[in-house]
ROKE-441930 format. One line per 3 residues: number of its first residue (from 0); for each residue x, y, z of C-alpha. Coordinates in steps of 0.2 Angstrom, whole numbers. Example, Ala and Ser with C-alpha at 12.3 -4.5 7.8 and 13.67 -1.06 7.14 Angstrom:
0	62/-22/39 ~ 68/-5/36
***
This chain:
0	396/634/483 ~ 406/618/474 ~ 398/606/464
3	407/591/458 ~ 402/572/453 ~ 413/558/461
6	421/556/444 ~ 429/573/446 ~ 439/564/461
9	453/551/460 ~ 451/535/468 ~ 461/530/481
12	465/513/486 ~ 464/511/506 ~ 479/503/512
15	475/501/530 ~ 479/482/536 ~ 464/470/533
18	455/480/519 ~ 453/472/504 ~ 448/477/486
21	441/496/492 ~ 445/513/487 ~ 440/529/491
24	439/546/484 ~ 437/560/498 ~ 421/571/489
27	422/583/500 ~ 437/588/514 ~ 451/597/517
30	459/603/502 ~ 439/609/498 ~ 442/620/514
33	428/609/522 ~ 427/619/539 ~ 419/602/547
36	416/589/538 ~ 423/578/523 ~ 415/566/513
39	419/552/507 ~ 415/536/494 ~ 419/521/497
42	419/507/482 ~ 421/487/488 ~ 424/475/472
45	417/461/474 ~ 420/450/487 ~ 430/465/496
48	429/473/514 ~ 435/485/526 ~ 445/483/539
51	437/478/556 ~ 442/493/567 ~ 438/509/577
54	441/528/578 ~ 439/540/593 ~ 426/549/580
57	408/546/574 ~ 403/541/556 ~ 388/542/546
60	384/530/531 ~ 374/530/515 ~ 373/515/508
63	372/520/489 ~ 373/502/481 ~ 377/484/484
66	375/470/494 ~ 385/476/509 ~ 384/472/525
69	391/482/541 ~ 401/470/553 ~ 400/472/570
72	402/464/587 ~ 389/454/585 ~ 389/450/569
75	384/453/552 ~ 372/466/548 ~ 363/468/530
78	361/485/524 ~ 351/489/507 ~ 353/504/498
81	347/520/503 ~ 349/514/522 ~ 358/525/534
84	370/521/548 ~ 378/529/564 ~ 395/523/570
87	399/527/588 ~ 415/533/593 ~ 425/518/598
90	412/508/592 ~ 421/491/581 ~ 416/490/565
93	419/486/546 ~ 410/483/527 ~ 409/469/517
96	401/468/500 ~ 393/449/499 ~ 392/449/480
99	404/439/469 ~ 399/448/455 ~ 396/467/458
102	404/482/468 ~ 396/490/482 ~ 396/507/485
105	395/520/501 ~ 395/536/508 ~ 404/540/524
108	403/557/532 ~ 418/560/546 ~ 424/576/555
111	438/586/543 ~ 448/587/555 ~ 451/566/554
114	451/566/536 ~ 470/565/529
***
């Protein structure tokens, strides 16, 4: 068993083309020897977002804190803390945290084998 706090992980900037103001720190994945899945923390500043995009993979979300919302085909979706969300394979989408003022927060769950 491995216990760790997200402290214990480095945050990483994401540096995919459209994301703004997010890191991430992969909690759990490959370098844990993670058979299946790896997850992962995501931190929007203020004001930031993901980029809009899409995997061949699905992805489950925590929301852990924040006024973020999941952008999606059809617009903007509000999400509170403690909600949960499933992301399709293929399926656009992208995060933005609404607040000016304070960061936003996520978990996002992925198969290992997409985590790098």
């Amino acid at each position: 068993m491995l216990i760790k706090t997200p402290d214990d992980v480095p945050a990483m900037p994401v540096e995919m083309e459209g994301a703004r103001d997010v890191t991430v720190r992969v909690l759990f994945g490959p370098a844990d020897n993670a058979p299946t899945f790896a997850m992962r923390r995501f931190d929007i500043g203020p004001g930031g977002h993901t980029p809009y995009h899409r995997h061949p993979f699905e992805h489950e979300v925590v929301v852990l804190s924040g006024d973020v919302v999941a952008v999606r085909p059809d617009g903007e979706k509000p999400l509170q803390p403690g909600q949960v969300l499933l992301v399709m394979p293929d399926e656009l989408h992208g995060f933005r945290n609404r607040s000016k003022t304070q960061p936003a927060s996520f978990l996002c769950l992925v198969p290992v084998e997409y985590q790098k």
